[in-house]
N, C-alpha and C positions, 0 to 999 in steps of 0.2 A: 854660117858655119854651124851655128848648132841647130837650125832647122833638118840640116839634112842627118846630123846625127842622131836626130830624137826619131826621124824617119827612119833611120837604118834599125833603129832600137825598137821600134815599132814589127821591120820587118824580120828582124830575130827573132820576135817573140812569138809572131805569126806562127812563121817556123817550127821554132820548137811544140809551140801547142800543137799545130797539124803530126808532127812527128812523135809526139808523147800518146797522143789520140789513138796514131796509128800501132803503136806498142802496144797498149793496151787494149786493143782491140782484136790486138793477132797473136798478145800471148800467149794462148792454148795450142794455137799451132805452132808455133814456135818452141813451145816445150815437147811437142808429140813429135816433134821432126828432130827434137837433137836425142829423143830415146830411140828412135828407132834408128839415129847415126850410132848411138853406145848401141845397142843391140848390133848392128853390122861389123861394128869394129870389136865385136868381142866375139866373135864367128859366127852369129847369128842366136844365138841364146843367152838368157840372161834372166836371172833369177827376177819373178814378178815385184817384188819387194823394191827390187835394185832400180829396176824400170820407172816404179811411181814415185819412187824419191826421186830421181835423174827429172820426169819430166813435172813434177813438182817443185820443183827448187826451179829451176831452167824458167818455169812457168813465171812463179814468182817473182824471179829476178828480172823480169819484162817489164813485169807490171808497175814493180819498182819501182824500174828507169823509165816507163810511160809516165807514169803519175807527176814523179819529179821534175818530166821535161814540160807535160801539160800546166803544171804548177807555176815553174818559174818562166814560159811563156805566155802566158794565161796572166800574171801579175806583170808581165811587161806589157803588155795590150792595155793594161786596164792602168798604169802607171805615165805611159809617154803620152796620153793627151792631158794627163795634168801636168809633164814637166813643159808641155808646148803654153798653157793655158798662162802658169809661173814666168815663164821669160816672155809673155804677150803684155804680161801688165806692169 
């Protein structure tokens, strides 16, 4: 039983690292794609100012949540073969 839960913890972490990876990798497009959604839903203009905070912050907040998922998956990869190695001996 807990073989397969240090495995499953293993492949969460996998996960979340490939997924934090992937955030961070595409958050500039990810912010240039949610200003030009506020630009369309504001009729098509929009003050330049208004634009670079919109995809500045939006940007940011990717990288954020990339970093944090890369972080706490990336510390479960590197954490589940010492909890395998602790219940071996």
């Amino acid at each position: 039983m807990y073989k397969g839960k240090v495995q499953i913890f293993t492949v969460i972490g996998i996960v979340l690292f490939i997924a934090g990876l992937t955030l961070l990798i595409g958050a500039a497009n990810l912010g240039m794609e949610a200003a030009s959604r506020a630009i369309q839903a504001n009729g098509g203009s929009m003050e330049t100012d208004k634009y670079y905070f919109i995809m500045e912050s939006v940007t940011r907040s990717y990288q954020i949540a990339g970093a944090i998922c890369s972080l706490v998956g990336g510390l479960g990869m590197v954490l589940s073969p010492y909890g395998r190695q602790k219940k071996e001996a």
